[in-house]
N, C-alpha and C positions, 0 to 999 in steps of 0.2 A: 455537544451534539455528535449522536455514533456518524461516522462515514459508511452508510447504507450502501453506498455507491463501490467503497473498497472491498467490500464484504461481498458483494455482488459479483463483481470481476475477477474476485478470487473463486470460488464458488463455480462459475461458470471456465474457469479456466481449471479447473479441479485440483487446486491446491489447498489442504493446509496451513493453518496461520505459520507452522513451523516451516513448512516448505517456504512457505513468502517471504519467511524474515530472513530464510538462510539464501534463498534466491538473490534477495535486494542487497546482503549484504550489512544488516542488521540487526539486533536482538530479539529473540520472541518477547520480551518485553515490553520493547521499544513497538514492536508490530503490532502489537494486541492491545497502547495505549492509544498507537491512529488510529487502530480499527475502532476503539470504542469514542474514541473521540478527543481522549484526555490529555492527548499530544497534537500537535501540528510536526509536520516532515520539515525540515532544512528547504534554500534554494537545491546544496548541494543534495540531499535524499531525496531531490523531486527529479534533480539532473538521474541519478543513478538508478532509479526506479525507470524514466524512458529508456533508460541503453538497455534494462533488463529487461522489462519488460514492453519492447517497442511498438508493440500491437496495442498497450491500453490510450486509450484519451487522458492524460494526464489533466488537463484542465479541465473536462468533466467529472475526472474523481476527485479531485483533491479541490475544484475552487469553483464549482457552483453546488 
């Protein structure tokens, strides 16, 4: 299932999949497989995504 929700907050924060992946500190790869869905984040990529970006709801993007 894509994460519509990650796509969204990125989009409205005007970033780049590549901007997002270098931002969080992981591969555009790895970025564009959450984004589509094909991956799930770590505890530890869900920690370093809030220090990055501290303004998103991380449990509304990633777990509902």
């Amino acid at each position: 299932m894509p994460r519509e929700k990650l796509k969204k907050y990125r989009l409205l924060i005007g970033k780049t999949q590549e901007q997002m992946a270098e931002i969080w500190g992981i591969t555009l790869s790895f970025y564009q497989k959450i984004e589509l869905g094909e991956k799930s984040p770590s505890i530890q990529n869900l920690k370093e995504f809030k220090k990055r970006f501290f303004n998103a709801d991380v449990e509304e993007i990633f777990l509902n």
